[in-house]
C-alpha positions as CSV (number, residue, x, y, z in Angstrom):
1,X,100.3,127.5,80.1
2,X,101.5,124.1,78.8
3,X,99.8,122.4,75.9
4,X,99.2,119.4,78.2
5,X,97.5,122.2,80.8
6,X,95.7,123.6,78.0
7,X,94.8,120.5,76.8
8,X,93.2,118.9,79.9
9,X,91.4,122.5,80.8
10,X,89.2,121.8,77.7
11,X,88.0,118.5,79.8
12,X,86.5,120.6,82.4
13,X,82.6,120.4,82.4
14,X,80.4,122.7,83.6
15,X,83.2,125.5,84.1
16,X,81.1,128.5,84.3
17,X,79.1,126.9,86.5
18,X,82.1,125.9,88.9
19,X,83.6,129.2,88.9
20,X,80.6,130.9,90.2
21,X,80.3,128.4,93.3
22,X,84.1,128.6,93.8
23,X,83.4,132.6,94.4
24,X,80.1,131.3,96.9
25,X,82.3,129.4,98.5
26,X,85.2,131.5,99.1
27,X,83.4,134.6,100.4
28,X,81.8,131.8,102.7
29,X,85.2,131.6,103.8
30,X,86.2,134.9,103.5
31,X,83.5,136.1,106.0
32,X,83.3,133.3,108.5
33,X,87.3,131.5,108.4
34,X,87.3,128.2,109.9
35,X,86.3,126.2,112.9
36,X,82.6,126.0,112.5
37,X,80.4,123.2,112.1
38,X,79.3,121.9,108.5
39,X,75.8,123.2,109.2
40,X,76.9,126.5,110.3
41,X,78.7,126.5,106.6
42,X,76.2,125.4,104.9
43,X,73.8,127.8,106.5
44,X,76.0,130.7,105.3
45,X,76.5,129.2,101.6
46,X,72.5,129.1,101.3
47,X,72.2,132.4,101.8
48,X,75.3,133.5,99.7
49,X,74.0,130.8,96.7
50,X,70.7,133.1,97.2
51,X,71.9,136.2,97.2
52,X,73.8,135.3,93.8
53,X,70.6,133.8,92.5
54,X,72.8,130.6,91.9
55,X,69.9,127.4,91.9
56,X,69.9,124.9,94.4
57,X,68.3,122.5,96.4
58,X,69.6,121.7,100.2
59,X,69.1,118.3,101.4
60,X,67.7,116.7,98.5
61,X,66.7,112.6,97.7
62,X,68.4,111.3,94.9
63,X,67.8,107.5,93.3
64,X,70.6,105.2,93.0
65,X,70.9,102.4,90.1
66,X,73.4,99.6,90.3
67,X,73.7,98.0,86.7
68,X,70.1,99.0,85.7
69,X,68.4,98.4,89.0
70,X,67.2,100.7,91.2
71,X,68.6,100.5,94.6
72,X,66.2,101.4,97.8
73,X,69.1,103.5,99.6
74,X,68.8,107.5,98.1
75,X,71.9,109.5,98.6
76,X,71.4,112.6,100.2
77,X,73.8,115.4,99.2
78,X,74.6,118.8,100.9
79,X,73.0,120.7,97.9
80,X,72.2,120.4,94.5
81,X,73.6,123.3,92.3
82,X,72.6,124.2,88.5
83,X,70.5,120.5,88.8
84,X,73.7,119.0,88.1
85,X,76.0,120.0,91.0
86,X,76.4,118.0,93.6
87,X,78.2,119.7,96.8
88,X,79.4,118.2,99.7
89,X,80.5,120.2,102.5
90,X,83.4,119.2,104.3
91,X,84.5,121.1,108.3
92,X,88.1,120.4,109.8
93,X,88.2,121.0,113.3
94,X,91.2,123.2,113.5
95,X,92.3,121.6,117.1
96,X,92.8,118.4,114.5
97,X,94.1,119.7,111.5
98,X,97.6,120.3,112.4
């Protein structure tokens, strides 16, 4: 590994954390391949975040600031990992992705 690449790997925040969704999400995968619906995936990646006792919360509210004031739209993410994590699931209809 380059310096550079060595460097810039040291930037990475919540790395452990990362790496143990990046195994959720690839067994998601793994098990169901492609051509599903988000909420189908998302289904799936509830029960495997479960089963690997990895914290979350599905659907969640969050406040929005703009320059100190709070905003009345909430963005709503997939899931909340770890409290810090936010996940957005993404589907590609394979009759489109070519």
């Amino acid at each position: 590994m380059s310096f550079e690449a060595e460097k810039s790997m040291d930037k990475i925040i919540y790395r452990e954390e990362g790496y143990q969704l990046q195994g959720a999400f690839f067994e998601v995968y793994r098990e169901m391949g492609f051509g599903f619906a988000e909420s189908v995936y998302q289904e799936c990646l509830e029960i495997e975040l479960r089963g690997r006792r990895i914290p979350f919360v599905s659907q969640v509210g969050l406040k929005l600031s703009y320059k100190g004031s709070e905003l009345k739209q909430t963005y709503i993410p997939d899931l909340l990992c770890f409290d810090k994590i936010v996940v957005e699931l993404k589907a590609l209809n394979p009759r489109y992705s070519r």
